[in-house]
C-alpha positions in Angstrom: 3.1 -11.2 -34.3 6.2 -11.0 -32.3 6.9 -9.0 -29.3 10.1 -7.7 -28.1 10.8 -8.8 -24.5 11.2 -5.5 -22.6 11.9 -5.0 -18.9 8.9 -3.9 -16.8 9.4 0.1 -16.4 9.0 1.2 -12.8 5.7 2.9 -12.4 5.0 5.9 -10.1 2.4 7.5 -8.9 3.0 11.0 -7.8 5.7 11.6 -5.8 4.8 11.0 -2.2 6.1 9.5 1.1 4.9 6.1 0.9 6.4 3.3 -1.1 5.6 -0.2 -2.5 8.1 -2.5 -4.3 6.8 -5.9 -6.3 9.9 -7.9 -5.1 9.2 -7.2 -1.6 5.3 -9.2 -2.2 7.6 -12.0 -3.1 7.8 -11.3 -6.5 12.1 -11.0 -6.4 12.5 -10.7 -10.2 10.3 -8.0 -10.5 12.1 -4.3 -10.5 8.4 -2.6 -10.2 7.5 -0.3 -7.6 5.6 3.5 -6.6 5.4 5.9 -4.2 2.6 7.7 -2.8 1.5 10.4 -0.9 -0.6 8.0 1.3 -0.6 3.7 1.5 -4.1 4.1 0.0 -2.6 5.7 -3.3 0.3 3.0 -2.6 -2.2 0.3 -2.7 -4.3 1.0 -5.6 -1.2 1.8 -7.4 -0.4 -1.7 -6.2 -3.7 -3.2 -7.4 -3.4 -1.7 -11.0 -0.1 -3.5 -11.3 -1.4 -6.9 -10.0 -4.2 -6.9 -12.6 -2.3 -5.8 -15.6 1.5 -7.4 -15.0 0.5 -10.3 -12.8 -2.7 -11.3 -13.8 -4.4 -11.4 -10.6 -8.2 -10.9 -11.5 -8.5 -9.2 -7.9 -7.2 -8.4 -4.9 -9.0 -10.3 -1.6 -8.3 -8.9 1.9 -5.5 -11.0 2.8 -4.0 -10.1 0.1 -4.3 -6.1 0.9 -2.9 -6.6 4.2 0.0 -8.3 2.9 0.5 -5.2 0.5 -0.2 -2.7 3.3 2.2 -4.9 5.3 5.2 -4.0 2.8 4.2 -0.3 2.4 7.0 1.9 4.0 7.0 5.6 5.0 10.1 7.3 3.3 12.4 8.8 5.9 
């Protein structure tokens, strides 16, 4: 079965004042990110997007503080 290589669609989660963007995690290539109306929203947003596009089978603590680390307020 083939599948057509598509590029990852940016996800968001409702329209908030709180952002999150993959590349800024380290992931550079990665054009993903969400907003949120608080960095908890932001973060499990986050979370979804590391299980199901990176493959991480869980998110420890260090690597939520990293993630709260890139979350930014929108001016």
């Amino acid at each position: 079965m083939a599948t057509s290589k598509q590029p990852e669609r940016r996800e968001t989660g409702s329209k908030g004042s709180y952002s999150f963007r993959c590349a800024d995690a380290g992931f550079t290539s990665c054009t993903w990110q969400t907003q949120g109306s608080s960095p908890e929203q932001v973060l499990r947003n986050a979370e979804q997007h590391g299980r199901e596009r990176r493959n991480m089978t869980g998110f420890d603590e260090k690597t939520r503080s990293m993630v709260r680390s890139k979350i930014h307020q929108a001016a």
